[in-house]
C-alpha positions in Angstrom: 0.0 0.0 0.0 3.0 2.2 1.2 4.8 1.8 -2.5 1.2 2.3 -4.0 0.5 5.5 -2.5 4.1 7.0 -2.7 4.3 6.5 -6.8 1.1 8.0 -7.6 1.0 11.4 -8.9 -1.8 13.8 -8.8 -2.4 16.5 -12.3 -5.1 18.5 -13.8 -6.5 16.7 -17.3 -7.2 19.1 -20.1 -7.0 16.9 -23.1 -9.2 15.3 -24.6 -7.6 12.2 -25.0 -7.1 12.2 -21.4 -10.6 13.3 -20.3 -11.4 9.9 -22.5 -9.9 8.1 -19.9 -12.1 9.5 -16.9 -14.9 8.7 -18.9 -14.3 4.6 -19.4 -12.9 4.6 -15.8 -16.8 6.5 -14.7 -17.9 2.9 -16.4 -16.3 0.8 -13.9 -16.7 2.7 -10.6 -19.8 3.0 -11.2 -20.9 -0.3 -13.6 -22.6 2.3 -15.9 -22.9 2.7 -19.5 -23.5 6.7 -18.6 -21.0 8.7 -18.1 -20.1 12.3 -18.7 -19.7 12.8 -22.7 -15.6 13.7 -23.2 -16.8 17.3 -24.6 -18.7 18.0 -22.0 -15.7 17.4 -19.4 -13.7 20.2 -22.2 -16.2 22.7 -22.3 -16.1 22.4 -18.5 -12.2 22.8 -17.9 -12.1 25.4 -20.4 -14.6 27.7 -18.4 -13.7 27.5 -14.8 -13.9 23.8 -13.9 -11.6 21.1 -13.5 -10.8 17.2 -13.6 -8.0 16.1 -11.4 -6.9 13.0 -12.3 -4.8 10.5 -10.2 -2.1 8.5 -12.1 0.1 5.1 -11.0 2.5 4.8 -13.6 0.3 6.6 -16.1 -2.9 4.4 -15.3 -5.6 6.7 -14.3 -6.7 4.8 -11.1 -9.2 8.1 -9.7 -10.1 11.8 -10.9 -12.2 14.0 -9.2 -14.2 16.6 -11.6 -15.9 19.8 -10.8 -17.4 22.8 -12.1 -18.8 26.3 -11.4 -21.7 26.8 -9.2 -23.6 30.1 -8.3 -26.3 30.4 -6.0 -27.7 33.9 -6.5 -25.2 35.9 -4.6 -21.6 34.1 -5.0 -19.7 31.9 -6.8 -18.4 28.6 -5.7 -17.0 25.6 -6.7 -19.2 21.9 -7.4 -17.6 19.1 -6.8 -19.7 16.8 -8.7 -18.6 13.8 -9.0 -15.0 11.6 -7.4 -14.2 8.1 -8.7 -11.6 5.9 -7.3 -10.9 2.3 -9.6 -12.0 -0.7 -7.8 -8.6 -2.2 -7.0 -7.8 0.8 -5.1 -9.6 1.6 -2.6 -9.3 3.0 0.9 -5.8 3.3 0.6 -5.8 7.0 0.6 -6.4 8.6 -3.0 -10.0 10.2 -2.2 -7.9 12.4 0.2 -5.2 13.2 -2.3 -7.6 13.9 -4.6 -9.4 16.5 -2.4 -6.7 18.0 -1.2 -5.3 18.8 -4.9 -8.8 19.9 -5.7 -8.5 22.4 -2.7 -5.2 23.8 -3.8 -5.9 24.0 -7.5 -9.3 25.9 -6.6 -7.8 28.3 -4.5 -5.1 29.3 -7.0 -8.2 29.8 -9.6 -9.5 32.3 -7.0 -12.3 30.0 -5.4 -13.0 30.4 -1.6 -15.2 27.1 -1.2 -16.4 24.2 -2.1 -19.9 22.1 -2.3 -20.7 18.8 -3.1 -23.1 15.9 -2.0 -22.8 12.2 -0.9 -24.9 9.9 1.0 -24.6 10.1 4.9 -25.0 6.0 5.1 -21.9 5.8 2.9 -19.0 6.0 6.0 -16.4 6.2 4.4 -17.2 9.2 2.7 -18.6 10.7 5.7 -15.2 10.5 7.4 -13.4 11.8 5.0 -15.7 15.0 4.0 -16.3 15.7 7.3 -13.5 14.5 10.3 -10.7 14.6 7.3 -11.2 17.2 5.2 -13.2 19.7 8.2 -15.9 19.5 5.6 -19.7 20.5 7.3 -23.1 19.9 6.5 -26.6 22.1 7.5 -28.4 20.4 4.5 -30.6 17.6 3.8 -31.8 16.7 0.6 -34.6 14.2 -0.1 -34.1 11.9 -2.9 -31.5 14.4 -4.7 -31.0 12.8 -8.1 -34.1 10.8 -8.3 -34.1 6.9 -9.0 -30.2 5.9 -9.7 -29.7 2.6 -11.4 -26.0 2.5 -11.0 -24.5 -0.5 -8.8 -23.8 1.8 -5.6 -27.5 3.4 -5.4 -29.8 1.2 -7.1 -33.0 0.4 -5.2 -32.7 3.4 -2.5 -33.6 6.9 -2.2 -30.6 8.7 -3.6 -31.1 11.5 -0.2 -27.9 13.7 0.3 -25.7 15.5 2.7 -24.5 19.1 0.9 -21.3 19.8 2.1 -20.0 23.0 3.1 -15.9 23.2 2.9 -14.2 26.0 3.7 -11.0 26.2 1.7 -9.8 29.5 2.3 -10.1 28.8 6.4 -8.3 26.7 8.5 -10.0 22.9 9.3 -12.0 23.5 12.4 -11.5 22.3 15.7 -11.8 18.2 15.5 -15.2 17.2 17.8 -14.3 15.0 20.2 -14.5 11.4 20.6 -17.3 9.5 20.6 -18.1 9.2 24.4 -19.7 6.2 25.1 -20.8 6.3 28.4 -24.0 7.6 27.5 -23.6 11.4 28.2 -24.3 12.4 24.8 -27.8 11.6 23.3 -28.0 9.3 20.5 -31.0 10.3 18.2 -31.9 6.8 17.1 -32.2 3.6 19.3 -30.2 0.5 18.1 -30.4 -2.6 18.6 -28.7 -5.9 16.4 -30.5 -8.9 14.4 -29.5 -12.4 13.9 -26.9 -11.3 10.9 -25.3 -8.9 13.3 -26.3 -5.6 11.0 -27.5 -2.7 13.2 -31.2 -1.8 13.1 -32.6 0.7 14.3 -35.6 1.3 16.3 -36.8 4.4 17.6 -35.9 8.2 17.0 -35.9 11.1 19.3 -36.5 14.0 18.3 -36.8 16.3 21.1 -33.6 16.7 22.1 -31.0 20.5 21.5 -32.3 22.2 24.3 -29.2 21.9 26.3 -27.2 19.4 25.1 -23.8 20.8 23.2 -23.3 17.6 21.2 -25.8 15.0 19.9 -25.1 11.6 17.9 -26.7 10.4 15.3 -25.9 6.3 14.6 -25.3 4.8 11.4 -24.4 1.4 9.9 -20.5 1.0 8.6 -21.5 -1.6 5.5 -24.7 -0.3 4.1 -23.7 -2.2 0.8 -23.0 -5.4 2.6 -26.9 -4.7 3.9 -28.5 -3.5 1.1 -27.3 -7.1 -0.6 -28.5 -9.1 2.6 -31.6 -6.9 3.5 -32.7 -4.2 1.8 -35.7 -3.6 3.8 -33.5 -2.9 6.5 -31.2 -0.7 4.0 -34.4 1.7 3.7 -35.3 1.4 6.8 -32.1 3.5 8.0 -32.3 5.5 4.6 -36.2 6.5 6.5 -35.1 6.9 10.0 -31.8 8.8 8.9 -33.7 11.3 7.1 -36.2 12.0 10.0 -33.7 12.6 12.4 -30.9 14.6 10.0 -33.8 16.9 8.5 -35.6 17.9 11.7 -32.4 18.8 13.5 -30.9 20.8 10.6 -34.0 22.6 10.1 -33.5 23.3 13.9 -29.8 24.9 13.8 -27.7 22.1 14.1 -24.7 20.7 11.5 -23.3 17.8 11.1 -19.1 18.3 12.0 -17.5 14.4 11.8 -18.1 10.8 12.0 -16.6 8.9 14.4 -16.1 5.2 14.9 -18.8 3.5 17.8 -17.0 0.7 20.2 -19.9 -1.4 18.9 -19.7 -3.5 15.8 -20.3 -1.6 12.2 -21.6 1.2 14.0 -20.3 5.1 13.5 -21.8 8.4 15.2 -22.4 11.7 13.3 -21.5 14.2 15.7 -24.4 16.8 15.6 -22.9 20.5 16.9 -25.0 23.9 16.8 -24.7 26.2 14.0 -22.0 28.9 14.1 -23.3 32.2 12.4 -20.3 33.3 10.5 
């Protein structure tokens, strides 16, 4: 993994021979016969976005690709979509990736960045939010409607929108999971015969007082959506109850942290800082 990680090389694709190759490595992240036409990706990097690609010995093994957004009052950057090729996987290049999108964004005068991802996916959620210092104050419902692709088929494709920050520092890292009870969790969980997590009831009258709140989700939503899928939707249901009443009540979501109990993580909930 060491040698892996330490011989790849990170670069900007403008070509489009080379944005070729982000389009037939889109067909096997994602097992889709979709992907984003090559001269869309050139009209893109010609006005403002980008595709960063990530290269082991010249094999394209990840890009990340983004493009301008506006929302009425300032510009930003959309970080649409991030692709990493089967083989290598949570070794480290989603990170690498991000970090060259940061430093590539700032030098073209960007000051921060939005994209979406599904909370249930962890390792994502770790990385936006405890890695990169990411935050999210928005749920979406269903985002991009019914998605046939192998990662989102047969669920409600709902989404965090993530906030980051690139011209500030990363934020103050939330603390670890305290599991002594101390800290209300928002969902009651309890464990079936095939040792997935299910959850039970929600609370959602909690914020008064409490400084930090956790929200529990499963680590292997795939491994469950194979196994169960009723069970899949039912944390896709009892997620979005819980995330969109206490965002529309003041309070983001900051990190993900790893639960002492099996496949289980915490989003740590924290209250909105007007900036």
């Amino acid at each position: 993994m060491k040698e892996i990680i330490e011989n790849i090389s990170l670069r900007t694709i403008t070509s489009p021979e080379e944005l070729a190759l982000v389009t037939n490595l889109e067909r096997i992240v994602w097992a889709d016969d979709d992907p984003v036409p090559v001269n869309h990706y050139v009209a893109v990097v010609k006005n403002g976005g980008l595709v960063i690609g990530a290269f082991l010995n010249e094999k394209l093994i990840g890009f990340q690709y983004s493009f301008p957004g506006f929302n009425g009052s300032s510009v930003y950057l959309c970080s649409h979509s991030m692709g990493i090729h089967p083989d290598y996987r949570r070794i480290g290049i989603g990170e690498k990736l991000k970090r060259k999108q940061r430093e590539v964004a700032l030098e073209k005068g960007y000051k921060h960045i939005e994209w979406t991802y599904d909370p249930l996916e962890t390792v994502n959620g770790y990385l936006n939010l405890s890695k990169l210092g990411g935050i999210c104050k928005k749920y979406i419902e269903n985002c991009y409607g019914d998605m046939p692709d192998v990662l989102n088929a047969g669920m409600p494709s709902d989404r965090f929108l993530v906030e980051w920050r690139i011209v500030e520092e990363k934020a103050e890292v939330a603390p670890d999971v305290n599991e002594t009870g101390d800290v209300p969790r928002l969902i009651n969980v309890i464990y079936d015969e095939l040792g997935f997590p299910v959850p039970e009831s929600v609370h959602l009258g909690y914020g008064n007082n409490a400084e930090l709140l956790y929200v529990p989700v499963p680590g292997n939503i795939q491994e469950i959506k194979i196994q169960r899928m009723s069970l899949a939707l039912e944390w896709r249901m009892r997620t979005r109850d819980v995330f969109t009443h206490y965002f529309n009540n003041g309070w983001m979501a900051t990190a993900l942290k790893k639960s002492d109990q099996s496949s289980l993580y915490y989003y740590v909930l924290q209250k909105v800082i007007e900036r």
